[in-house]
C-alpha positions as CSV (number, residue, x, y, z in Angstrom):
1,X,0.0,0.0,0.0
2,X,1.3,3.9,-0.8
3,X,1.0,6.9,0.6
4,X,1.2,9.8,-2.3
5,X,1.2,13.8,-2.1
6,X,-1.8,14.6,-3.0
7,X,-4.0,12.0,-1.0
8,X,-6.4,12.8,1.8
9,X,-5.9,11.2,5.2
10,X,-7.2,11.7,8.3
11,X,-5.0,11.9,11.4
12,X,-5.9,11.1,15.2
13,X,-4.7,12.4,18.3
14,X,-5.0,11.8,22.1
15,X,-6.1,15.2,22.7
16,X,-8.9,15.3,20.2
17,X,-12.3,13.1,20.1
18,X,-12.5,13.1,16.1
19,X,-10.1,12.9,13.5
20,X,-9.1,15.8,11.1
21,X,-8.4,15.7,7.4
22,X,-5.0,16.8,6.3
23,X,-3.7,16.4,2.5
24,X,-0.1,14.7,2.3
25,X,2.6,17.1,0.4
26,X,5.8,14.9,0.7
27,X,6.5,11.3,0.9
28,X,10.1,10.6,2.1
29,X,10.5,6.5,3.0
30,X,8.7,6.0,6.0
31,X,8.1,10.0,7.0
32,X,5.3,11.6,5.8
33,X,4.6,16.0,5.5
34,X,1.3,16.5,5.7
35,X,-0.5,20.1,5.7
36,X,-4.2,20.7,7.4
37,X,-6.8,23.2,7.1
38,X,-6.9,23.5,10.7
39,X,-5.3,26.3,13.0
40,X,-2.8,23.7,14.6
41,X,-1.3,26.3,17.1
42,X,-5.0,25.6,19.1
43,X,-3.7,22.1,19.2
44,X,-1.9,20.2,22.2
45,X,0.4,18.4,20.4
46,X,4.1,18.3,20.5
47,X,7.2,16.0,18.7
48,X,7.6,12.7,19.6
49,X,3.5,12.2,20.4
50,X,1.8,9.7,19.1
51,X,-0.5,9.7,16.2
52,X,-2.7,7.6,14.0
53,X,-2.9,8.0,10.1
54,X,-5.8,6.6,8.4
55,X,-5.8,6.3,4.5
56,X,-7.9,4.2,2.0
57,X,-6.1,2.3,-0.9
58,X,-7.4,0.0,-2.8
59,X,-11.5,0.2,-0.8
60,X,-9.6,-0.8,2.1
61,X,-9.1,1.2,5.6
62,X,-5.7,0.8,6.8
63,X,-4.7,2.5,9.9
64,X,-0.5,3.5,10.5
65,X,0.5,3.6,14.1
66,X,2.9,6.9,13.7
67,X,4.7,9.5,15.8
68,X,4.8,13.4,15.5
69,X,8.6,14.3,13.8
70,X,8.0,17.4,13.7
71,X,4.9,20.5,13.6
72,X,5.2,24.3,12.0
73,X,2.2,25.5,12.8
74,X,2.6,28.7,11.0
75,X,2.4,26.2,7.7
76,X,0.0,24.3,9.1
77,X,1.9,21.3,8.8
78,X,3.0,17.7,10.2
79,X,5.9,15.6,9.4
80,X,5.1,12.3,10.5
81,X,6.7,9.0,10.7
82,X,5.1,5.3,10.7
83,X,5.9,2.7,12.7
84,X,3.2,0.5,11.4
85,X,0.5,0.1,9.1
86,X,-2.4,-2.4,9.9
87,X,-6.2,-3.0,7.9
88,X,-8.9,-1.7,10.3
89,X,-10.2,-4.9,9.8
90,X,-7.4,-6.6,12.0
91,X,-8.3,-7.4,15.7
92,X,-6.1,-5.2,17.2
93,X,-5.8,-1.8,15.6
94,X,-4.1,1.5,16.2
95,X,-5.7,4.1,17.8
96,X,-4.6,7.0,20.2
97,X,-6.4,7.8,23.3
98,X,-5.8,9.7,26.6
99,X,-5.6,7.6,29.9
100,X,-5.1,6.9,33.5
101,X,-2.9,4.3,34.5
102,X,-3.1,2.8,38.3
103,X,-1.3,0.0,39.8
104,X,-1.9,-1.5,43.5
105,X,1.7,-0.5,45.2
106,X,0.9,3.0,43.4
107,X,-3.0,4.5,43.1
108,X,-1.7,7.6,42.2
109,X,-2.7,7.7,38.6
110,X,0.1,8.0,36.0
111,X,-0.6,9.3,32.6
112,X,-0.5,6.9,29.4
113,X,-1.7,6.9,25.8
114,X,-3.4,3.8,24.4
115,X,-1.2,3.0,21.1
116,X,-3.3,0.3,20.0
117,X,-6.2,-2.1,21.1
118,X,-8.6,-5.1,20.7
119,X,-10.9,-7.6,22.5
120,X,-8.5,-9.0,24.3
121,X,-4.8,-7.2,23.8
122,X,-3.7,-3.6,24.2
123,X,-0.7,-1.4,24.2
124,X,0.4,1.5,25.7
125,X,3.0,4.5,26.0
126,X,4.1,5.8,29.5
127,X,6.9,7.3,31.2
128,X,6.5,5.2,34.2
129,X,8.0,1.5,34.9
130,X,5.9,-1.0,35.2
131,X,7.0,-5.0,35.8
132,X,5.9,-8.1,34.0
133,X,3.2,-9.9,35.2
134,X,2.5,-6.1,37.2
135,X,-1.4,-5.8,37.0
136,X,-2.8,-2.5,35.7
137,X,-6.3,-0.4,36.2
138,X,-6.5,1.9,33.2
139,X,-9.1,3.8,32.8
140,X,-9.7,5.7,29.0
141,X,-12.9,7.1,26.8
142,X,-13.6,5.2,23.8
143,X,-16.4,6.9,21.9
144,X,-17.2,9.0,24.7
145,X,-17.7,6.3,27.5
146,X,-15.4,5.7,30.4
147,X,-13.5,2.4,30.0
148,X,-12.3,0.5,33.6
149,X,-10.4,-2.3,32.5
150,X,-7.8,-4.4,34.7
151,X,-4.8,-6.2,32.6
152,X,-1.6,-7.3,32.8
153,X,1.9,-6.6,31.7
154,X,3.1,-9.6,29.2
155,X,5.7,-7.2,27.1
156,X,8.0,-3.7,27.5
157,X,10.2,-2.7,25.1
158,X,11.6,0.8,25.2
159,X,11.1,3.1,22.6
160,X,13.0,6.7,22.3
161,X,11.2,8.8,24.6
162,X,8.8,6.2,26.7
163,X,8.1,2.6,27.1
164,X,5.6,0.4,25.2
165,X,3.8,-1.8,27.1
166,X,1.9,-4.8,25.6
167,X,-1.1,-5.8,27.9
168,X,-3.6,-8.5,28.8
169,X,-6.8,-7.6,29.4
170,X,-8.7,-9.4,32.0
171,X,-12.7,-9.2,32.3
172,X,-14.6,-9.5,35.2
173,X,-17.6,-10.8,33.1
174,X,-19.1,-11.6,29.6
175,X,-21.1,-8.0,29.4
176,X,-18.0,-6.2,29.6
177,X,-16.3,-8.2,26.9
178,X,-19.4,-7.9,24.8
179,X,-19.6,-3.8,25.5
180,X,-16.1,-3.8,24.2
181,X,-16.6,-5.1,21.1
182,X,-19.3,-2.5,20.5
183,X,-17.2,0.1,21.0
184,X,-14.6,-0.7,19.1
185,X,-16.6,-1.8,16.3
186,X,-18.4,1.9,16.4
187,X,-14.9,3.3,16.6
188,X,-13.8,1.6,13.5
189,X,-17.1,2.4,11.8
190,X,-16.6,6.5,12.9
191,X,-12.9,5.6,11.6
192,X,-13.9,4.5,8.1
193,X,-16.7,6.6,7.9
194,X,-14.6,9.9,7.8
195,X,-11.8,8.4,5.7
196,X,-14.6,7.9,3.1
197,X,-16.0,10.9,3.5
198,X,-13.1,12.9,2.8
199,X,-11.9,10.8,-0.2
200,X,-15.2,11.6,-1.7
201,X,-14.5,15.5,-0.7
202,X,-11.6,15.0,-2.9
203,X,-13.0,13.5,-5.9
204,X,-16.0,16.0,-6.1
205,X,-13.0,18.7,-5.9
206,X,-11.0,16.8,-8.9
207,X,-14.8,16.6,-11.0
208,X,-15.2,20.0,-10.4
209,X,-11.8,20.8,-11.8
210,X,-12.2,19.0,-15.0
């Protein structure tokens, strides 16, 4: 799958409920420049946060866990490098959500962002240490409700400015597991929905061109 100036893609950030459309202006490997129509000085984002690009090639949704490079907000634009790229029809799918991490020697809460997430898996970015096996509270909105979920640490590897944690999540009961999949399957829908939407934007701009 590419990524080409001139496509439409829609980029997702922690501090943000919805995704907004940018155009991409430069391809370079695996780093992306990408310019919006938004006033990005209004928002809270900064290099090295994480990101999620979401991009249709082929009538398929694919979704690329990235990081913020770099912002100039008096261009109104984002260089942007991918880690990974993964269908939105995969189980576990990037995303990037605020959260609230608490452990039992610690209830303070320690901040986190939710890199990716399914059913049964998760992963996520903090600054804090956290053991394997260590069992975490974390508590996040996914389309606007409040999440409680209690899993454990099965992987860390550290990454440039954080750690990434790969978690287990543990329900306390079938309901929960079966609210979860709602969610997730109405974030995927609101997901593909706006990719669609502006890559029909963009062909009703070429039509009216021609």
């Amino acid at each position: 799958m590419d990524i080409n100036p001139g496509d439409m893609i829609s980029i997702s950030h922690y501090s943000s409920t919805s995704p907004f459309k940018s155009t991409v202006i430069l391809s370079e490997d695996d780093s992306y420049t990408v310019q919006s129509d938004l006033d990005l000085s209004v928002k809270v984002m900064k290099e090295g946060d994480h990101l999620v690009m979401a991009f249709l090639n082929d009538d398929v949704i694919y979704l690329a866990s990235s990081r913020l490079i770099s912002i100039n907000t008096k261009d109104k634009t984002l260089r942007i490098g991918v880690e990974s790229i993964k269908s939105i029809e995969d189980k576990e799918f990037p995303v990037a959500l605020y959260a609230e991490v608490k452990t039992a020697s610690v209830r303070k809460r320690q901040r986190a962002i939710v890199k990716s997430i399914g059913v049964y898996e998760m992963q996520i970015c903090s600054l804090e240490a956290f053991d394997i096996n260590e069992r975490l509270e974390i508590e996040f909105y996914l389309e606007r409700k409040v999440f409680f979920l209690y899993t454990d640490v099965k992987s860390i590897t550290q990454c440039e400015n954080d750690k990434l944690y790969g978690l287990q999540i543990t329900y306390m009961d079938f309901n929960s597991i079966n609210t979860m999949r709602v969610h997730l399957s109405m974030l995927k829908n609101q997901q593909e929905r706006f990719v669609r939407e502006i890559k029909n934007d963009l062909r009703g701009s070429l039509s009216e061109r021609i």
